[in-house]
GUMAR-735642 format. One record per residue (C-alpha): residue in one letter; x, y, z. Coordinates in nm, 2 decimals. Example, Ala and Ser with C-alpha at 12.3 -4.5 7.8 and 13.67 -1.06 7.14 Angstrom:
residues 2
rest|east|north|up
a|1.23|-0.45|0.78 $
s|1.37|-0.11|0.71 $
END
This chain:
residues 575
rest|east|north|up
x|-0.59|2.41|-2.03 $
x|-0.49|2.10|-1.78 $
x|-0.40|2.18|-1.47 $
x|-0.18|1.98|-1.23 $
x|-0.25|1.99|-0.86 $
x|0.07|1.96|-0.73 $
x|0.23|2.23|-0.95 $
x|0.05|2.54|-0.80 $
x|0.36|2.73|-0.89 $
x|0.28|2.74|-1.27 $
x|-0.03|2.86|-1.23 $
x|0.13|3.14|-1.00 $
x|-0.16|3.18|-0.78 $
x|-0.18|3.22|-0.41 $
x|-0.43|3.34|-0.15 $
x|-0.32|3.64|0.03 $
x|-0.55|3.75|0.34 $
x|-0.85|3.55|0.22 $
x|-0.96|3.86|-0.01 $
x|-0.68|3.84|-0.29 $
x|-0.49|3.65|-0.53 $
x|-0.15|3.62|-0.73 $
x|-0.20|3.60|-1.11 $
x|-0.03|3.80|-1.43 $
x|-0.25|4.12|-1.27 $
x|-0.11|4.32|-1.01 $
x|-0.16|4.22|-0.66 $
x|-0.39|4.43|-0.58 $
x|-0.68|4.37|-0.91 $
x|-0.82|4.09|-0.82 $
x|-1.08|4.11|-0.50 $
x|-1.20|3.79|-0.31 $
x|-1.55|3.81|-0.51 $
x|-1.31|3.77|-0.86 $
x|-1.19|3.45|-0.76 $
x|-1.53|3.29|-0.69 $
x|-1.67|3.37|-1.04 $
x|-1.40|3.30|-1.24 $
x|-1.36|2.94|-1.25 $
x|-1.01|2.97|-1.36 $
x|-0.94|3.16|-1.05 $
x|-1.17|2.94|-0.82 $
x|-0.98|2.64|-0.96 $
x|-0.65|2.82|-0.88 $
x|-0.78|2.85|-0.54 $
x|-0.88|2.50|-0.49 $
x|-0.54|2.37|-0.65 $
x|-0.39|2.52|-0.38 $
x|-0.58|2.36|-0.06 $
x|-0.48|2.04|-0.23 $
x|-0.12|2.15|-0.21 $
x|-0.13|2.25|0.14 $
x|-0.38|1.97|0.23 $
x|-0.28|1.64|0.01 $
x|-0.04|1.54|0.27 $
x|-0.23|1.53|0.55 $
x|-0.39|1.17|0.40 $
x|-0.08|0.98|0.32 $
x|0.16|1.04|0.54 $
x|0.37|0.76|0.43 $
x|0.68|0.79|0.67 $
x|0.41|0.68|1.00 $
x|0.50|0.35|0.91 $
x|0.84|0.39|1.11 $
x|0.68|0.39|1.44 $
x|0.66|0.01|1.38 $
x|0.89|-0.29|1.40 $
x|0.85|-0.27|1.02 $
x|1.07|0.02|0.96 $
x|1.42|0.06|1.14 $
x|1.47|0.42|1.20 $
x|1.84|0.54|1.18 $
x|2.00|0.70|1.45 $
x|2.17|0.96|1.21 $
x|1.86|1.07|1.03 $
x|1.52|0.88|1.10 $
x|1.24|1.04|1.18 $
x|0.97|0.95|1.46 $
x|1.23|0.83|1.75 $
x|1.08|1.00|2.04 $
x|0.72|0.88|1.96 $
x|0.80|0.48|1.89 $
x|1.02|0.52|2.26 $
x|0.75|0.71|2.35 $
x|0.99|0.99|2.47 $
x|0.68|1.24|2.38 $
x|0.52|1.41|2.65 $
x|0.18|1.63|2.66 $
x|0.42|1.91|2.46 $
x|0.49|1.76|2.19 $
x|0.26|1.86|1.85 $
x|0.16|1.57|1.64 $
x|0.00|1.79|1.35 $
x|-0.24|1.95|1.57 $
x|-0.23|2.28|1.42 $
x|-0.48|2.21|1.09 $
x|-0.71|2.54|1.12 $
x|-0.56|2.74|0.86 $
x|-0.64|2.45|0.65 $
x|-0.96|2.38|0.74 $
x|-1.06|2.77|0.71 $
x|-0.89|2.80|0.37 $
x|-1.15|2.50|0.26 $
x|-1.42|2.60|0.45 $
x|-1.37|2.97|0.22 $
x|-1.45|2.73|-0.07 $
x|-1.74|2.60|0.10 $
x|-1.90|2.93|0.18 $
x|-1.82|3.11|-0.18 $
x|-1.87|2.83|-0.45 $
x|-2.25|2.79|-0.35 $
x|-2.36|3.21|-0.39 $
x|-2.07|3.23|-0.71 $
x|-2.22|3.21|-1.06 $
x|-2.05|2.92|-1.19 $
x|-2.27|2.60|-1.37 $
x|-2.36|2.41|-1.19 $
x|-2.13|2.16|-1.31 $
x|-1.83|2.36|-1.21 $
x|-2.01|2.44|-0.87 $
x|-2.07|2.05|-0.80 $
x|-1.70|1.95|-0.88 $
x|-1.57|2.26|-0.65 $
x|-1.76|2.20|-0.34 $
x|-1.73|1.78|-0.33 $
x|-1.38|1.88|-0.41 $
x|-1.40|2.09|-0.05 $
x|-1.59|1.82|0.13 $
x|-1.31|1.59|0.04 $
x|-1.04|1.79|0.12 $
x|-1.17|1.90|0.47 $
x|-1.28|1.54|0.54 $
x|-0.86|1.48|0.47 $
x|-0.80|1.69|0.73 $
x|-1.05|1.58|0.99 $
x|-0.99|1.23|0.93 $
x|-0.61|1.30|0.99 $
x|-0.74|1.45|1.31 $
x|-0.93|1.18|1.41 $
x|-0.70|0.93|1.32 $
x|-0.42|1.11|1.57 $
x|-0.64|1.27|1.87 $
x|-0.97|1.13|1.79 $
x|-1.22|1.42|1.90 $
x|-1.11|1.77|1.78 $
x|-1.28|2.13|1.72 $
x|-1.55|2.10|1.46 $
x|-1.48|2.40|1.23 $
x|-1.79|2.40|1.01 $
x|-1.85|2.78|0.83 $
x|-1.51|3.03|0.80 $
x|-1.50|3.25|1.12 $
x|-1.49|3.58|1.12 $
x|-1.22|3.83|1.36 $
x|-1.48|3.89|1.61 $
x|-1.59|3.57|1.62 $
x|-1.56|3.32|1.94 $
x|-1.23|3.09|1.83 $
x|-1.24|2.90|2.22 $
x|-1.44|2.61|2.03 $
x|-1.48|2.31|2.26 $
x|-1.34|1.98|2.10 $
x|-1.63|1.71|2.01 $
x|-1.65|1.37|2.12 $
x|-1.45|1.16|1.90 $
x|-1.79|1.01|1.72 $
x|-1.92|1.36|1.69 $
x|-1.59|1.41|1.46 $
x|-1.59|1.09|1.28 $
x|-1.96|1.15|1.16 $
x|-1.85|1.49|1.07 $
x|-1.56|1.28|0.88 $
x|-1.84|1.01|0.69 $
x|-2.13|1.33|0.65 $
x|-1.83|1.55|0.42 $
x|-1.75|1.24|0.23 $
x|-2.11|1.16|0.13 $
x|-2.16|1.52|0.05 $
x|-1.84|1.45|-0.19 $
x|-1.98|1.17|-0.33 $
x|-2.33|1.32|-0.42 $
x|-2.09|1.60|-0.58 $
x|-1.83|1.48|-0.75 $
x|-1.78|1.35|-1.13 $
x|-1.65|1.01|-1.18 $
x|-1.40|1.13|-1.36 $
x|-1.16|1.39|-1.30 $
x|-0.78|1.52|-1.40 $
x|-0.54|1.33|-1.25 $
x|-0.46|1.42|-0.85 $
x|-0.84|1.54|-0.80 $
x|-1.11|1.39|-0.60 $
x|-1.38|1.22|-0.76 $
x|-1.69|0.99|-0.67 $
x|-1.43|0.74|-0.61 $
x|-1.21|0.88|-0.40 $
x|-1.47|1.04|-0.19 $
x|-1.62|0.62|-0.12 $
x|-1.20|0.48|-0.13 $
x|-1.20|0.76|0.17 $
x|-1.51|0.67|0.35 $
x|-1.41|0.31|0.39 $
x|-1.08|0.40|0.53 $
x|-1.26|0.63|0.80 $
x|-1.50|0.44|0.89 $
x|-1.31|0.15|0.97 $
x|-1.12|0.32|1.19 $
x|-1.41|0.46|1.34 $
x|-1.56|0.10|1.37 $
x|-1.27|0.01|1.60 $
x|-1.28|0.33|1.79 $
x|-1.61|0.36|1.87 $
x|-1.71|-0.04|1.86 $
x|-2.00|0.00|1.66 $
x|-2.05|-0.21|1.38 $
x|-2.27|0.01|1.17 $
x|-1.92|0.18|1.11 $
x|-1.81|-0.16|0.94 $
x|-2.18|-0.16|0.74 $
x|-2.03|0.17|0.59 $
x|-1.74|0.01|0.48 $
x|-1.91|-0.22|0.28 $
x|-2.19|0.04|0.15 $
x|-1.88|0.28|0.03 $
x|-1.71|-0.02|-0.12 $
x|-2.03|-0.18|-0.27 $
x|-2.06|0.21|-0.42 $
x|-1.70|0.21|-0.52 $
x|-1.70|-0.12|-0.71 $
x|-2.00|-0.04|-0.88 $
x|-1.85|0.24|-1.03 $
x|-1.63|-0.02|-1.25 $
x|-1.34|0.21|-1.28 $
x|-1.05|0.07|-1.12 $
x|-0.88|-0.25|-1.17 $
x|-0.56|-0.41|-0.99 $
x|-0.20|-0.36|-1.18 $
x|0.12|-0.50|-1.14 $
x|0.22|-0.47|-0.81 $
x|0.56|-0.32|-0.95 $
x|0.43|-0.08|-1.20 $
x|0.30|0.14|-0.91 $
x|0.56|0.18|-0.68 $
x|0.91|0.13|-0.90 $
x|0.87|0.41|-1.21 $
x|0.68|0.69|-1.18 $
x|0.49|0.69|-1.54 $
x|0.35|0.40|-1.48 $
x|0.25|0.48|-1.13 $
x|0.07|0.78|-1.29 $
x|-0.16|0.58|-1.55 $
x|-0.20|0.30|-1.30 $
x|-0.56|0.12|-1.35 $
x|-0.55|0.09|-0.98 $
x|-0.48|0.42|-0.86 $
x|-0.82|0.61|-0.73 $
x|-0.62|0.91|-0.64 $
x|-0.25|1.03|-0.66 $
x|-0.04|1.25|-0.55 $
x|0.22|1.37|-0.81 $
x|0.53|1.57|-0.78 $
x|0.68|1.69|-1.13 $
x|1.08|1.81|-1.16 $
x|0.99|2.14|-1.25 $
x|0.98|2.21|-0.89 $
x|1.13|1.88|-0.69 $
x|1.41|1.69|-0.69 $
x|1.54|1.38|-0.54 $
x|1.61|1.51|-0.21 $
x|1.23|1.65|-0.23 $
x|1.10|1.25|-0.25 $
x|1.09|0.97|0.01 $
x|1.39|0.82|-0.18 $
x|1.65|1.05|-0.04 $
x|1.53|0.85|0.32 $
x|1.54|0.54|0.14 $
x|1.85|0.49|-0.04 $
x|2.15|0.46|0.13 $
x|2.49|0.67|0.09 $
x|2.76|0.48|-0.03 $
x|3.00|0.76|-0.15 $
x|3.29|0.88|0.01 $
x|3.50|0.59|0.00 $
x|3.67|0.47|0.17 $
x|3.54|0.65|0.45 $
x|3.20|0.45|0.44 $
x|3.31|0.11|0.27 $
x|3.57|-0.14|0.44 $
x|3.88|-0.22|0.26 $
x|3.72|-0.54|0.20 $
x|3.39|-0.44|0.04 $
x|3.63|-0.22|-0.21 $
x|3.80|-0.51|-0.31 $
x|3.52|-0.74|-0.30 $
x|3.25|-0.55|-0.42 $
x|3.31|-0.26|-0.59 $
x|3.00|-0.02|-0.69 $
x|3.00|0.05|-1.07 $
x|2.87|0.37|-0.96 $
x|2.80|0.57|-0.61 $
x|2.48|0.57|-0.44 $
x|2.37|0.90|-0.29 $
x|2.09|0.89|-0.09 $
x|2.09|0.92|0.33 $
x|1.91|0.65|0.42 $
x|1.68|0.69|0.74 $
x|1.42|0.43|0.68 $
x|1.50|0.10|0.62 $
x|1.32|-0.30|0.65 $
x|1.31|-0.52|0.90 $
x|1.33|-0.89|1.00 $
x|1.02|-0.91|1.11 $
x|0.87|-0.71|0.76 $
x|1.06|-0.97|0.54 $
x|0.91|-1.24|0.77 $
x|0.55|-1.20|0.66 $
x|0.62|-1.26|0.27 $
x|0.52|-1.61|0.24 $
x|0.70|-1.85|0.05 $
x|0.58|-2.12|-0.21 $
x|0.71|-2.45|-0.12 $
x|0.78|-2.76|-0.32 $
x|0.44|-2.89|-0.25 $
x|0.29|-2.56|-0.39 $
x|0.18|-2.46|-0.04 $
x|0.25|-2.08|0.12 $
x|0.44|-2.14|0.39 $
x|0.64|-1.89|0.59 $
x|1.02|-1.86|0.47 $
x|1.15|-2.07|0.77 $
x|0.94|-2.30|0.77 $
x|0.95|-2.47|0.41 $
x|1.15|-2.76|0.30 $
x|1.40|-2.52|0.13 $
x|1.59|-2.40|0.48 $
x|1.68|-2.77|0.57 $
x|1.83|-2.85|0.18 $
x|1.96|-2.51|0.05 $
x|2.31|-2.45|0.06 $
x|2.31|-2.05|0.09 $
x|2.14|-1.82|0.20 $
x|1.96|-1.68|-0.06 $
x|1.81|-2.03|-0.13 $
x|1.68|-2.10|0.21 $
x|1.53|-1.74|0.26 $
x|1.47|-1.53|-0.06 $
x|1.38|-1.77|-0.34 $
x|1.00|-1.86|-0.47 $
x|0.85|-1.56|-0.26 $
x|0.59|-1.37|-0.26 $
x|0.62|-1.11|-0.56 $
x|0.58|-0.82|-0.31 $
x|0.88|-0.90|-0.17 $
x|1.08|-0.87|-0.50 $
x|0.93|-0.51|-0.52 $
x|0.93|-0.38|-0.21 $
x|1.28|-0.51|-0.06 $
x|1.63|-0.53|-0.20 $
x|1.81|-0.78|-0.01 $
x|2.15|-0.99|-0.04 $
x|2.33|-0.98|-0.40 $
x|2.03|-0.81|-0.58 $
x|2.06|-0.54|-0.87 $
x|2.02|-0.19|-0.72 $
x|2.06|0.09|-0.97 $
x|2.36|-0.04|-1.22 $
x|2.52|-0.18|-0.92 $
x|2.46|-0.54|-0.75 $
x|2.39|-0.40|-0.38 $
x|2.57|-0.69|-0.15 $
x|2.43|-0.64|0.24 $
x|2.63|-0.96|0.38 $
x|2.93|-0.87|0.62 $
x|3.15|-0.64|0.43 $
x|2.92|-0.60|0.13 $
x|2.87|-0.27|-0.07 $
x|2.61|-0.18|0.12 $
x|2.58|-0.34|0.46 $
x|2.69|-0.17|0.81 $
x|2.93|-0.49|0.85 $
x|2.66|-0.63|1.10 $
x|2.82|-0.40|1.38 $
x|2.63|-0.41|1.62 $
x|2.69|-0.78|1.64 $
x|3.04|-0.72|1.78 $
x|2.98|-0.37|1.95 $
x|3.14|-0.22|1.62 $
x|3.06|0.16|1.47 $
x|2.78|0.14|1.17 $
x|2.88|0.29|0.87 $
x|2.73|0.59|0.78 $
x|2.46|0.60|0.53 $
x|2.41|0.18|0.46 $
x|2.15|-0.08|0.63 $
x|2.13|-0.14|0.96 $
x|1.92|-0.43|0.93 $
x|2.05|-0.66|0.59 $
x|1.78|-0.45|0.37 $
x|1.68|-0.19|0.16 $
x|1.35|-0.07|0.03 $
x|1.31|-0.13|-0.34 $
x|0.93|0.00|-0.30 $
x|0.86|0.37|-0.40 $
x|1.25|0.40|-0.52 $
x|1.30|0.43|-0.91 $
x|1.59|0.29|-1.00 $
x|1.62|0.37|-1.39 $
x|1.91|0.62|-1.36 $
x|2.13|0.70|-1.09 $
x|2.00|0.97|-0.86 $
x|2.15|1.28|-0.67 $
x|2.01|1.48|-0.43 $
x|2.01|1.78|-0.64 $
x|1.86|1.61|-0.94 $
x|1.46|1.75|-1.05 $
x|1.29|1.41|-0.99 $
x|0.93|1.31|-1.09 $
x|0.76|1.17|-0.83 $
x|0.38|1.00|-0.74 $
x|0.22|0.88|-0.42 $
x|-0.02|0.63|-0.43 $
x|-0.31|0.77|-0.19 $
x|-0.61|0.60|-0.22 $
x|-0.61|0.26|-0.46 $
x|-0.83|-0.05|-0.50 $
x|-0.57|-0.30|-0.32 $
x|-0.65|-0.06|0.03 $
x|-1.03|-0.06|-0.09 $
x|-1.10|-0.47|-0.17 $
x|-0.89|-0.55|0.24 $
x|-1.09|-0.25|0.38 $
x|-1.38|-0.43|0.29 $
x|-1.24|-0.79|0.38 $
x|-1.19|-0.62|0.73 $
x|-1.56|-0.49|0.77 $
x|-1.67|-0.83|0.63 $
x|-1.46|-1.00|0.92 $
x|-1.59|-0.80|1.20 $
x|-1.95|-0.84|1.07 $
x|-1.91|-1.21|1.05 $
x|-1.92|-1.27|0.68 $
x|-1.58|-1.48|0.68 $
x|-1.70|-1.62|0.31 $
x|-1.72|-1.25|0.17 $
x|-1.38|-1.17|0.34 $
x|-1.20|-1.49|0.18 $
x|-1.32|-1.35|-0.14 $
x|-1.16|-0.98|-0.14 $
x|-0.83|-1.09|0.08 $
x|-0.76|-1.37|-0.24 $
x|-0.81|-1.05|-0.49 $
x|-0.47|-0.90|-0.37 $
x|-0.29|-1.24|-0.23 $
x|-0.30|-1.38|-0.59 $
x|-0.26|-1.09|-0.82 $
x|-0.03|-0.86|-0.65 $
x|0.16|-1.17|-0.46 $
x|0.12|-1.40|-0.73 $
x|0.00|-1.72|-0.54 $
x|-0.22|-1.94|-0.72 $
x|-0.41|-2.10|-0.45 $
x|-0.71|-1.94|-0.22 $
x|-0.79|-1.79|0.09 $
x|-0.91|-2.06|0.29 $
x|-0.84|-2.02|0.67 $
x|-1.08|-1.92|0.89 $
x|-1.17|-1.81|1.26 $
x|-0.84|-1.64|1.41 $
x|-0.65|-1.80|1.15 $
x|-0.84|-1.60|0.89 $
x|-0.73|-1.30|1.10 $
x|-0.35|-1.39|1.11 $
x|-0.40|-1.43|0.72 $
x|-0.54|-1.11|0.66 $
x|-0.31|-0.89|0.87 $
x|-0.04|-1.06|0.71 $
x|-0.19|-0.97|0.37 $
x|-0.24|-0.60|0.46 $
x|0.14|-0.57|0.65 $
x|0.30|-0.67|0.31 $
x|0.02|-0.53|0.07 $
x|0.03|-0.15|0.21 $
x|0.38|-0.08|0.38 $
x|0.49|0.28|0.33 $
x|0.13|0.37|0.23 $
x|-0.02|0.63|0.44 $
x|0.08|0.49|0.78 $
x|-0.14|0.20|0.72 $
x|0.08|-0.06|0.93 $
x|0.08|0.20|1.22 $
x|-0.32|0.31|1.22 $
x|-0.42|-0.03|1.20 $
x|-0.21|-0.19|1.50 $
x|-0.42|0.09|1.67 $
x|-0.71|-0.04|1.50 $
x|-0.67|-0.37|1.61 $
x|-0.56|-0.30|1.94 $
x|-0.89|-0.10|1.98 $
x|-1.10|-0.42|1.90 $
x|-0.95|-0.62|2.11 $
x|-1.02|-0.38|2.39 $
x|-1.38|-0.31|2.30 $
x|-1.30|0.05|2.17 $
x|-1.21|0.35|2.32 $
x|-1.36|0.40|2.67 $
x|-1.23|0.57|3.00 $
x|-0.95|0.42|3.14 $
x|-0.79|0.27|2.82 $
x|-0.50|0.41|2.88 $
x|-0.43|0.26|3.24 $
x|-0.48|-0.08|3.07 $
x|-0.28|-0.39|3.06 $
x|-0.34|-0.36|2.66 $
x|-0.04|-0.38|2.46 $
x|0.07|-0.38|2.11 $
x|0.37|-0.66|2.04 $
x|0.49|-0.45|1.74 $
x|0.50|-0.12|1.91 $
x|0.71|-0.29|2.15 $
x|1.04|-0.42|2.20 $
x|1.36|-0.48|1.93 $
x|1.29|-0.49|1.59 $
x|1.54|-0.75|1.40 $
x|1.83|-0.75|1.12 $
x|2.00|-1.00|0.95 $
x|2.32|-1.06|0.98 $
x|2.50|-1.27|0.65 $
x|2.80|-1.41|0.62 $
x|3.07|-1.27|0.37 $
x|3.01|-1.61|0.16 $
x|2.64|-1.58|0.20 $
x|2.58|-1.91|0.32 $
x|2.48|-1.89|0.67 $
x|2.31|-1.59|0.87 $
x|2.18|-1.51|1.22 $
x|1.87|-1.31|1.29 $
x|1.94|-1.04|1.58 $
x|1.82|-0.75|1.77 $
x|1.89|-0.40|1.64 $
x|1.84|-0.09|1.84 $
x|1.69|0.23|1.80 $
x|1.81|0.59|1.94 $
x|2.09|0.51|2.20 $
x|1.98|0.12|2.24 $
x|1.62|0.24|2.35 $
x|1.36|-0.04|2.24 $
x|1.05|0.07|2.11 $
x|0.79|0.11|2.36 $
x|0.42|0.14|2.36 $
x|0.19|0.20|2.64 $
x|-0.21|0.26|2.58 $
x|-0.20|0.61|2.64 $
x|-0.07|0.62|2.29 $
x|-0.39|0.52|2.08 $
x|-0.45|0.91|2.09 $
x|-0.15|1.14|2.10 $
x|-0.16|1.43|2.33 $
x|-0.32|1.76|2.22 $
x|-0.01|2.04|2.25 $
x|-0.01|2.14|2.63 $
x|0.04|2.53|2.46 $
x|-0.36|2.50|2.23 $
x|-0.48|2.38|2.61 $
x|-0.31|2.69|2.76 $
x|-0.43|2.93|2.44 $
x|-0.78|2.77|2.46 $
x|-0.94|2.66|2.78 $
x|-1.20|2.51|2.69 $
x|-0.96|2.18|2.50 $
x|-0.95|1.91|2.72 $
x|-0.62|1.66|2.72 $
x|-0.63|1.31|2.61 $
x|-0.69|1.04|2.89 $
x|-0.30|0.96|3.01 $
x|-0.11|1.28|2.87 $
END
């Protein structure tokens, strides 16, 4: 029988007090010691940590604490944290235990159970993995947390101390190479294998790297990578393919591990595209009489948009100039000679850009989405003249074209497939470019950031900078590479701000370090109705607010009510 992960529902199985379980039995016939030898039931049981724990690694909306991602007023999500309106209350995902207990049931069961030990292997590295998902999430918000290692029983002393932030990220790297040892190359699609467990580690560990300012975290980068590649298992895809239809996204060469949602029990509304896609019906409440006339919709658009790009996004997808040179947009010859807009800005670019953003007179589902003044689906540029925005459209002159799937029309209501890229080979080969930069080996680096830059942008020429240059390339790379993948453009402004401080060390947080993307306007365009000029211009966030970052924020706060439940948790520096 195959088994989907994210479908826990068909196989109608749920653990109830940590001794029973859900099946065609009654309640009440199957004990604890059933599940762990049958493997069916054991399976069941693991299925459903990576429901409850699959999300904790992805995360893909963190990338709207940025200058990347516009936030809505109306409906998008992390406001208070990129004004840094937060305060030592607030709960950034804090309150993983259950998880970690419900895995940590796995670890303690599988070993004594009398599965073969093929079926025992594939269950525990599937455990390690999934409670070094949690921990790294941990780590990756609050840096040192409670070490949960064995499941704790009611009498047992829960007032656990938090460990020092490298105590956690070894626990992190220790799981991961106990997954590794354990795990089968190959496994059904949305499980863990050898792959995932090294695609993890290198991820971790360069966080930890910056974090911690050691540089035998970057040598683990490379070791997991040199592992991964080895493996000869994953090759890159069409950039497209993995982020614009969901059947291709699930056979993807590329993909290590995914994260798949199936219709029987999702629909649209259940995906990131319902944050995504704007709303457009209603007219003529949300349209102006011009954009009726102008440019009607062949048909409506039903999403509530929440999320949408940035200026400064768009900005970092290079061009190809006449000469054959990458050059950013504005500063190729086409700006002084183009007569439009869409000449100047949006032609010969990188072909990220084609799949990620929908800009100016572009298909968009059977309609052509215009986001000039007055178009289809543009706020009119209000904010220019002090005007209301229109409910549901762009704020900023763009759309996201990446993870929507535009074959049919969608509603809200409709069962949707869905799959979330979680850990691919693009993340793995800049991972290791980064660890190669930090160690010194610019040659090596060169090598793995041209991988992505020519098959997923499409650029024929090279890496060739180096020095800080080589930097500036890279980040570039990763901003337009991984956007709306697992908070990657958020975690690694952190990172980066961490190496420029020297890593984490008391009194960070009263530092004069700053993040330029964490702080300030982001930017929209603004087109004219005849698309041939534009201004670039500040767009606000919740009531005007800028975003604002101060240091304190490389670690959110632990929840002032776990420090009141459990005196022995200590606050992070600044909260």
């Amino acid at each position: 029988m195959k088994y989907i992960v994210y479908i826990i529902t068909i196989f109608s199985l749920g653990y109830i007090s940590c001794n029973r379980v859900m099946d065609t039995k009654p309640l009440d016939s199957y004990t604890g010691q059933d599940v762990w030898n049958n493997y069916d039931l054991a399976q069941g049981y693991v299925y459903n940590c990576y429901a409850n724990c699959m999300g904790y690694i992805f995360s893909w909306d963190y990338d709207a604490i940025t200058k990347s991602v516009k936030t809505h007023p109306w409906g998008g999500g992390h406001v208070a944290e990129k004004t840094e309106q937060i305060d030592r209350y607030a709960d950034e995902g804090w309150g993983q235990f259950g998880n970690i207990r419900s895995v940590n049931l796995i670890l303690q069961n599988i070993p004594v159970s009398p599965l073969t030990d093929l079926q025992k292997n594939t269950l525990l590295g599937e455990g390690h993995f999934l409670r070094a998902s949690i921990y790294s999430n941990l780590a990756f918000r609050f840096g040192g947390v409670q070490l949960v290692k064995n499941v704790l029983a009611v009498n047992d002393n829960f007032n656990i101390p938090r460990s020092s932030i490298k105590e956690t990220y070894d626990f992190v790297l220790a799981d991961l190479d106990s997954a590794a040892n354990l795990l089968p190359t190959a496994n059904e699609r949305g499980r863990a294998t050898k792959g995932a467990a090294y695609a993890l580690k290198m991820r971790v560990a360069l966080q930890a790297g910056a974090y911690l300012n050691d540089n035998n975290y970057y040598t683990a980068v490379k070791t997991a990578g040199n592992a991964l590649f080895a493996l000869n298992l994953y090759s890159l895809d069409d950039y497209a393919h993995m982020f614009t239809d969901y059947t291709a996204a699930t056979v993807s060469p590329e993909n290590i591990l995914v994260y798949e949602r199936r219709n029987t029990n999702t629909s649209f509304d259940g995906t990131p595209m319902q944050a995504l896609v704007p709303n457009s019906d209603m007219v003529p409440s949300k349209l102006t009489a011009i954009a009726m006339q102008k440019f009607p919709l062949k048909e409506s658009i039903e999403g509530w948009m929440s999320y949408a790009p940035t200026q400064d996004l768009v900005d970092d997808y290079l061009v190809t100039d006449a000469d054959g040179k990458e050059r950013t947009w504005n500063t190729t010859s086409y700006v002084a000679n183009a007569s439009n807009v869409d000449a100047k800005m949006y032609e010969h670019r990188d072909k990220r850009f084609y799949a990620s953003i929908v800009y100016d007179s572009t298909k968009y589902f059977a309609n052509w989405a215009y986001l000039r003044a007055n178009g289809n689906v543009s706020s009119n540029i209000s904010q220019l003249n002090g005007g209301n925005i229109n409910g549901g459209c762009s704020e900023t002159g763009y759309l996201f074209g990446k993870y929507v799937y535009q074959a049919k029309k969608l509603w809200y209501s409709d069962p949707t497939d869905y799959c979330y890229s979680v850990l691919r080979l693009g993340e793995a080969y800049l991972n290791y470019a980064e660890a190669c930069i930090k160690l010194g080996d610019e040659a090596t680096a060169k090598t793995y950031i041209t991988k992505t830059y020519q098959k997923h942008g499409g650029f024929t020429n090279a890496v060739t900078a180096s020095g800080d240059d080589l930097l500036t390339t890279y980040r570039r790379e990763r901003h337009v590479e991984l956007i709306l993948e697992n908070g990657d453009r958020y975690w690694s402004l952190l990172r980066w701000g961490m190496q420029l401080s020297g890593g984490l060390k008391t009194g960070y947080s009263n530092s004069a370090l700053a993040i330029p993307e964490l702080n300030g306007k982001p930017h929209g365009i603004a087109i004219s109705t005849d698309g041939t000029s534009y201004q670039v211009y500040e767009v606000t966030d919740n009531n005007g607010q800028a975003l604002k970052f101060t240091p304190k924020r490389y670690l959110f706060p632990v929840p002032q009510s776990k420090i009141t439940a459990l005196p022995t948790l200590t606050q992070n520096e600044g909260w």
